[in-house]
LUMTIVEX-721292 format. One record per residue: residue in three letters; x, y, z of N, C-alpha, C in turn. Coordinates in nm, 2 decimals. Layout:
[ALA,[X,Y,Z],[X,Y,Z],[X,Y,Z]],
...
This chain:
[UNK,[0.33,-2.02,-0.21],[0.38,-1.94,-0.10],[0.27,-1.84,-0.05]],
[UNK,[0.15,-1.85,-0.13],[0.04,-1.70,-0.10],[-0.05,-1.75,0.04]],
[UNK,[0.00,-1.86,0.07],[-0.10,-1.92,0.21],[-0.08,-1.84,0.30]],
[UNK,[0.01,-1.81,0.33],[0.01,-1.69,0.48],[-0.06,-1.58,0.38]],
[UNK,[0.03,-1.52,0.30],[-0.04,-1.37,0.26],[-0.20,-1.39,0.23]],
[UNK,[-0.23,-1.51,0.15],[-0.38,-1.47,0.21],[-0.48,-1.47,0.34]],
[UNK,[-0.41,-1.53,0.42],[-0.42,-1.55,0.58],[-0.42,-1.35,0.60]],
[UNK,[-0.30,-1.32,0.57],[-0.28,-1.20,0.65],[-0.38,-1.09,0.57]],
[UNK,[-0.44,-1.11,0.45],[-0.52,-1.03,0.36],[-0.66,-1.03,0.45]],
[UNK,[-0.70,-1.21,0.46],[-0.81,-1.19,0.52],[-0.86,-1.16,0.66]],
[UNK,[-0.75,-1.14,0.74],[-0.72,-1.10,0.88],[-0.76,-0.97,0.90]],
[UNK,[-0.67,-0.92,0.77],[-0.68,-0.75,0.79],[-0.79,-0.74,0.78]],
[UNK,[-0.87,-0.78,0.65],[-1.02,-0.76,0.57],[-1.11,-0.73,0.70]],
[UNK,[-1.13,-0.86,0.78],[-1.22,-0.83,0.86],[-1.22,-0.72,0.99]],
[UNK,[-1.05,-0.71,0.99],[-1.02,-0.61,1.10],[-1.10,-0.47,1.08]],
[UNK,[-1.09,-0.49,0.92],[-1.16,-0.33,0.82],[-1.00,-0.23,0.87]],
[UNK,[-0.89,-0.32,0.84],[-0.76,-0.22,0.84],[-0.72,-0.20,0.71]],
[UNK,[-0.68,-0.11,0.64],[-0.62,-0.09,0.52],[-0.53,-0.17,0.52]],
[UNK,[-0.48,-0.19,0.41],[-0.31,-0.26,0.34],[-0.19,-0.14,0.45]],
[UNK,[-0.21,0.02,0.40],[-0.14,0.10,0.43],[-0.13,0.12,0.59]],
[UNK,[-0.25,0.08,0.66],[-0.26,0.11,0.80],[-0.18,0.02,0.88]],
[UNK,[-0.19,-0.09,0.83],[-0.14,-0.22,0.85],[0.00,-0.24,0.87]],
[UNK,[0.03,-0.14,0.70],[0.18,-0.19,0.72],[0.24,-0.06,0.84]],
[UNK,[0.18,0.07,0.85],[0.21,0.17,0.92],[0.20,0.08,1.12]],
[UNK,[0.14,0.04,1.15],[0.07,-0.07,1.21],[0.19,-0.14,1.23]],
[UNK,[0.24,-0.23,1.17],[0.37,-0.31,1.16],[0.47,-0.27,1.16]],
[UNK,[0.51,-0.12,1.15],[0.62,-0.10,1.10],[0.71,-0.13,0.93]],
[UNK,[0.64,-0.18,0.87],[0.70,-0.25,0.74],[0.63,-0.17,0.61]],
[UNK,[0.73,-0.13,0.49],[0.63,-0.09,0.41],[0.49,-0.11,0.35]],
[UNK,[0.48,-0.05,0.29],[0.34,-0.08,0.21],[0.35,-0.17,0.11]],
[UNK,[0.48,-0.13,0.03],[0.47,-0.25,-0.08],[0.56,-0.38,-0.06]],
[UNK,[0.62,-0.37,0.05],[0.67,-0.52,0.10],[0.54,-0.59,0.17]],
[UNK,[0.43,-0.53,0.20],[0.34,-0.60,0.27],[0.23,-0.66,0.19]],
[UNK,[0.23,-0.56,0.10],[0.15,-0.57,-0.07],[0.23,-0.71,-0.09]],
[UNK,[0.35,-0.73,-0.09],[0.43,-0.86,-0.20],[0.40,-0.95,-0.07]],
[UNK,[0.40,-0.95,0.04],[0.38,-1.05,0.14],[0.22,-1.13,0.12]],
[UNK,[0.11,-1.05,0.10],[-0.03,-1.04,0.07],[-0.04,-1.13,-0.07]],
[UNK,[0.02,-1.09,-0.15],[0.01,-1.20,-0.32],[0.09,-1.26,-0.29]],
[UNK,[0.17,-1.32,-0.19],[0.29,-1.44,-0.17],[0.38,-1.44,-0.28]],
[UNK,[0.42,-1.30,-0.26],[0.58,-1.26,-0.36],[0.70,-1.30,-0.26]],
[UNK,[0.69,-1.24,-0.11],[0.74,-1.22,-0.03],[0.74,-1.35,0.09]],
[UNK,[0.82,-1.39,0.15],[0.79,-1.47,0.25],[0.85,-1.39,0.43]],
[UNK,[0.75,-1.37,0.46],[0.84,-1.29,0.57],[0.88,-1.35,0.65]],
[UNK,[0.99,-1.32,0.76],[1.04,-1.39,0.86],[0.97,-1.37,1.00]],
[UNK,[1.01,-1.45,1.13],[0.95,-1.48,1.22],[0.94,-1.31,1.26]],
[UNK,[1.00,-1.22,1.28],[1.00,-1.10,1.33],[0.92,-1.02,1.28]],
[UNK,[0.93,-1.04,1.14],[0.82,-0.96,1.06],[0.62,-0.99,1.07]],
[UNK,[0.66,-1.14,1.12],[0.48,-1.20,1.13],[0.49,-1.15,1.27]],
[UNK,[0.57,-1.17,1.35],[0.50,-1.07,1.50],[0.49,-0.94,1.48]],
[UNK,[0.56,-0.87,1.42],[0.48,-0.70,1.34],[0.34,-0.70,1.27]],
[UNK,[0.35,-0.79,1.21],[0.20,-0.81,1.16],[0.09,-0.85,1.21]],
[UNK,[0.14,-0.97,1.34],[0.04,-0.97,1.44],[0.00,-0.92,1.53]],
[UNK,[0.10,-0.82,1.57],[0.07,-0.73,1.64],[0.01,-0.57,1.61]],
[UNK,[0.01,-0.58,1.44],[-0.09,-0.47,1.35],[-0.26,-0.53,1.38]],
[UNK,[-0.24,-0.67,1.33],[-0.38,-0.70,1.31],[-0.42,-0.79,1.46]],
[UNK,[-0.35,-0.79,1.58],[-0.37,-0.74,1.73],[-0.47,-0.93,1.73]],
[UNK,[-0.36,-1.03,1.67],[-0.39,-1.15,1.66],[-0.22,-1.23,1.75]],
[UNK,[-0.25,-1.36,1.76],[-0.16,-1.44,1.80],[-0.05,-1.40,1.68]],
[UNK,[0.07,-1.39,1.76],[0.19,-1.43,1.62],[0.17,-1.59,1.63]],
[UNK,[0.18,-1.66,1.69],[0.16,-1.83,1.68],[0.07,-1.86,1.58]],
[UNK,[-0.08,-1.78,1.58],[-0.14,-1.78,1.45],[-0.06,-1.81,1.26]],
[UNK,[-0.03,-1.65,1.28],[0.05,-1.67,1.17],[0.14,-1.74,1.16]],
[UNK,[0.26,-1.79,1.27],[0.35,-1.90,1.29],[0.30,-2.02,1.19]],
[UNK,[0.18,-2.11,1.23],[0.14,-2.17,1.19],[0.11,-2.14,1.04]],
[UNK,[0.03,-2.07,1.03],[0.01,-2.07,0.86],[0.16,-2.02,0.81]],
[UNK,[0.20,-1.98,0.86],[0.34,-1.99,0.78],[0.43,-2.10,0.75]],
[UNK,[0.38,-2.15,0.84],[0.49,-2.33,0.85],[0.59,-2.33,0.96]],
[UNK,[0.55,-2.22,1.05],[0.69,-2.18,1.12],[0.67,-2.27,1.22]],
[UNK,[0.54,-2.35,1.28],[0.51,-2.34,1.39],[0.36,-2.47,1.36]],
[UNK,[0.44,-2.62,1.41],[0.32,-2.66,1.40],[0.14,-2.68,1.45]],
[UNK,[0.03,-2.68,1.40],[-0.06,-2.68,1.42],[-0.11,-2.72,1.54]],
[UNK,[-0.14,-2.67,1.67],[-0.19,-2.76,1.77],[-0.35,-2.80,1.73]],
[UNK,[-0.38,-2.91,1.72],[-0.53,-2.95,1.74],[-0.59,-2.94,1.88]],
[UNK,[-0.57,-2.94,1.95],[-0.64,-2.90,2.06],[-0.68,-2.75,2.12]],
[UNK,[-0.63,-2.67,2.01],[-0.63,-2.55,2.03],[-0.77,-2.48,1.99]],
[UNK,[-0.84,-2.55,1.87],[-0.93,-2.54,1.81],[-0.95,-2.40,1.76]],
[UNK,[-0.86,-2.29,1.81],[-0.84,-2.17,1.73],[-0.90,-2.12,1.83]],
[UNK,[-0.92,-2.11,1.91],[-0.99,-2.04,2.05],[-0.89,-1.92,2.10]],
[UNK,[-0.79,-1.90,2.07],[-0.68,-1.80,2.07],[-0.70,-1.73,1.94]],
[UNK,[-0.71,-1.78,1.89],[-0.66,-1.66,1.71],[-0.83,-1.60,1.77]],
[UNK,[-0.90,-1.65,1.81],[-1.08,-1.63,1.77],[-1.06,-1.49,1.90]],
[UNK,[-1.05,-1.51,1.98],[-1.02,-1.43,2.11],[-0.94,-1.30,2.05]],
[UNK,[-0.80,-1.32,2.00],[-0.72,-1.25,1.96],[-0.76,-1.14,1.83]],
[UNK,[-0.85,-1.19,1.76],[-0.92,-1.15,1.61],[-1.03,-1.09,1.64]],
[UNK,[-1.10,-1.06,1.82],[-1.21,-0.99,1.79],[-1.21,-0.86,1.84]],
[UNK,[-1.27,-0.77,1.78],[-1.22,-0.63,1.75],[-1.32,-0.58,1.90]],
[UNK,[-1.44,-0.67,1.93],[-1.48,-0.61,2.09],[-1.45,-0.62,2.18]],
[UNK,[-1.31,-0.67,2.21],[-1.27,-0.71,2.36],[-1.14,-0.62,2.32]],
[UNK,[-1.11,-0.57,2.47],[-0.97,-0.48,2.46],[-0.90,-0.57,2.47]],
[UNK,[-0.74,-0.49,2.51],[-0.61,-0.56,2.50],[-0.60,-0.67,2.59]],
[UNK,[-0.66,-0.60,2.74],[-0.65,-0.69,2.87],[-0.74,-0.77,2.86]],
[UNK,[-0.87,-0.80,2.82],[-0.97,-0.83,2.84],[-0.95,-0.99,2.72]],
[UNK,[-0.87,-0.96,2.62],[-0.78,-1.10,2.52],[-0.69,-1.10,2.66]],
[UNK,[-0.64,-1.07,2.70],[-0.52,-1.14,2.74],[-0.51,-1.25,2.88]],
[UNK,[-0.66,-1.17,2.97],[-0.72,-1.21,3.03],[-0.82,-1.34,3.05]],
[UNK,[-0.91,-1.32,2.90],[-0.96,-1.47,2.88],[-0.84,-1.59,2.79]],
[UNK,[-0.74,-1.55,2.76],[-0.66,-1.60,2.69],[-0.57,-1.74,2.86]],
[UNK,[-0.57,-1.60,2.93],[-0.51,-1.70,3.07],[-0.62,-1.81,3.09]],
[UNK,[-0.75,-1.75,3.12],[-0.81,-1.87,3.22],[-0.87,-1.94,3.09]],
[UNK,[-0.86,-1.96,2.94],[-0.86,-2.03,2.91],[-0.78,-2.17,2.88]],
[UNK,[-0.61,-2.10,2.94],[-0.54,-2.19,2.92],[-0.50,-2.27,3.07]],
[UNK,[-0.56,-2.17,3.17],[-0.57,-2.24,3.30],[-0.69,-2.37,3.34]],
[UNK,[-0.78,-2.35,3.20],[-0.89,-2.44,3.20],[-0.83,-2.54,3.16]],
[UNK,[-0.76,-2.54,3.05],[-0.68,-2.71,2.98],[-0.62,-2.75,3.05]],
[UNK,[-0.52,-2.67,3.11],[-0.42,-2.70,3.24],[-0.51,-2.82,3.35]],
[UNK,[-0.59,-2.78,3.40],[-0.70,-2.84,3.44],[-0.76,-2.97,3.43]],
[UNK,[-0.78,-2.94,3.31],[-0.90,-3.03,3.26],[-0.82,-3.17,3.20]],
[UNK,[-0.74,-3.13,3.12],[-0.67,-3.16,3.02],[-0.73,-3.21,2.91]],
[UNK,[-0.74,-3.33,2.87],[-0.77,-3.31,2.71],[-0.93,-3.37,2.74]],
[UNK,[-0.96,-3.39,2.86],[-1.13,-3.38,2.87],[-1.26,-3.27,2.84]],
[UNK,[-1.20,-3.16,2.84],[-1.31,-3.03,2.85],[-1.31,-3.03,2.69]],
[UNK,[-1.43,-2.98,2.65],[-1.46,-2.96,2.49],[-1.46,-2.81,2.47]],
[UNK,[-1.43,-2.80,2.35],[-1.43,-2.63,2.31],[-1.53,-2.57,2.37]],
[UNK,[-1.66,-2.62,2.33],[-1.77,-2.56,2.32],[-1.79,-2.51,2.51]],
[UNK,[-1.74,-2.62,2.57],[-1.74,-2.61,2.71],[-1.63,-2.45,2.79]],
[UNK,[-1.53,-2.46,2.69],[-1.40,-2.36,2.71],[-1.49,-2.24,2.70]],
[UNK,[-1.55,-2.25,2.54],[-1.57,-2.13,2.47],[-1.70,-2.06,2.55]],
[UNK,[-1.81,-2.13,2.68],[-1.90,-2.14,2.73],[-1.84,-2.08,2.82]],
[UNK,[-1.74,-2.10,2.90],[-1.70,-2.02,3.01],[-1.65,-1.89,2.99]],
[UNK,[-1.54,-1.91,2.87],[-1.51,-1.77,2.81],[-1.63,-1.66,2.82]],
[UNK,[-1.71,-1.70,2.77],[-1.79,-1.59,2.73],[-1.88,-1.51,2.81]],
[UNK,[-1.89,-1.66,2.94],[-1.97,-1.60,3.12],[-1.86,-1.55,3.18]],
[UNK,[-1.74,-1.56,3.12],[-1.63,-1.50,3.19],[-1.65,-1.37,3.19]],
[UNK,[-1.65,-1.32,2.99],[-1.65,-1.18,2.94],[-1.77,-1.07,2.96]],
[UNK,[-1.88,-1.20,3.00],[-2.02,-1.07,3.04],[-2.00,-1.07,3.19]],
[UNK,[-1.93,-1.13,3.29],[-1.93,-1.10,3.42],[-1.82,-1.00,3.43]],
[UNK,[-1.67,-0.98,3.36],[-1.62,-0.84,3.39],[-1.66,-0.76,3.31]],
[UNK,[-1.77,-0.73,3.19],[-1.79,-0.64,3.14],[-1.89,-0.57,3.27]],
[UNK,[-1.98,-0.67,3.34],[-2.08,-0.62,3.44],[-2.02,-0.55,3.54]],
[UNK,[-1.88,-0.60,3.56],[-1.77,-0.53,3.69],[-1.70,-0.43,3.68]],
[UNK,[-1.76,-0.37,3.58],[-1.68,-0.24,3.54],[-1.69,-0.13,3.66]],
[UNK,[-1.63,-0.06,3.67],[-1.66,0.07,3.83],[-1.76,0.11,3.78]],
[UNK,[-1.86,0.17,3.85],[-1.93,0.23,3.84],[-1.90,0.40,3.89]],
[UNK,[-1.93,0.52,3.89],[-1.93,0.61,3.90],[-1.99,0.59,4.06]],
[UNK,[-1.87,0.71,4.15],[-1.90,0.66,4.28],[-2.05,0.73,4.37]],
[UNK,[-2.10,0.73,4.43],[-2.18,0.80,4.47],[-2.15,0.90,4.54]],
[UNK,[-2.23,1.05,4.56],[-2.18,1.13,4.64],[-2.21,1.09,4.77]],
[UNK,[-2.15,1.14,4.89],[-2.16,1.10,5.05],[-2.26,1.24,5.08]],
[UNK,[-2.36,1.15,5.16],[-2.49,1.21,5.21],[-2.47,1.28,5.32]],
[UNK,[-2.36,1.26,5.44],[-2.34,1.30,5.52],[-2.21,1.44,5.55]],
[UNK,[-2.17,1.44,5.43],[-2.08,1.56,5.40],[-2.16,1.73,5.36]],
[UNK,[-2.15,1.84,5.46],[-2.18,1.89,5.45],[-2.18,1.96,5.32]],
[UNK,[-2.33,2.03,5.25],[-2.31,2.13,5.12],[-2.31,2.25,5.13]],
[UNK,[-2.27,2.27,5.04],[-2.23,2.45,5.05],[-2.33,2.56,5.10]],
[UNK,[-2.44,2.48,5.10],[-2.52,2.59,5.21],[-2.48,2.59,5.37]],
[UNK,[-2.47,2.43,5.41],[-2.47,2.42,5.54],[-2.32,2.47,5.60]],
[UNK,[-2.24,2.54,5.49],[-2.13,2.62,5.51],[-2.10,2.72,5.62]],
[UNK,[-2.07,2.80,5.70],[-2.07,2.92,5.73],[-1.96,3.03,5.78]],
């Protein structure tokens, strides 16, 4: 039964979240989340979306390693990998999470990961480049000298 909790151990690990932050994070104690982690505990579907929304991953992730939810192979993990990286904000996962599923939509079972994961990433350095910039001041607005 320790297959999810080690899933959720090594999730956090890399997050660099505590056990304690985690479960504060979740909502769920510390030592129910400790017994979830050594697969004392099996938690239910409501409790893995608390958790995945601590360690700010797919609940469908842990779905799957739980058994709740079978494995898509075409998915190649391109969601949990999106979902699991600590440099992209909220919108910015949720955003390449769309147009990568507007690319399958698409494509369908022709496009290769490597191809998905290729666009993703000229996705993520062209809105990182489109961020506002600080606006410039107007040259033609009078300054407090030209006051009177």
């Amino acid at each position: 039964m320790s297959g999810i909790g080690d899933y959720i151990k090594e999730q956090r690990e890399q997050a660099k979240i505590s056990l304690r932050q985690l479960a504060e994070q979740a909502g769920v104690s510390n030592p129910y989340l400790s017994q979830i982690e050594r697969g004392l505990r099996k938690p239910s579907a409501d409790i893995l979306q608390q958790i995945a929304k601590g360690l700010r991953i797919s609940s469908e992730a842990l779905y799957v390693q739980a058994g709740i939810l079978d494995d898509r192979p075409a998915d190649s993990g391109v969601r949990s990998a999106l979902m699991s990286d600590p440099q992209l904000s909220e919108r910015q996962k949720q955003v390449l999470i769309e147009i990568y599923e507007s690319f399958r939509r698409e494509s369908g079972p022709t496009a290769t990961t490597a191809e998905v994961v290729s666009v993703i990433r000229e996705s993520s350095e062209s809105s990182e480049s489109s961020e506002p910039s600080e606006p410039e001041a107007p040259t033609d607005s009078p300054g407090p000298d030209d006051l009177s």
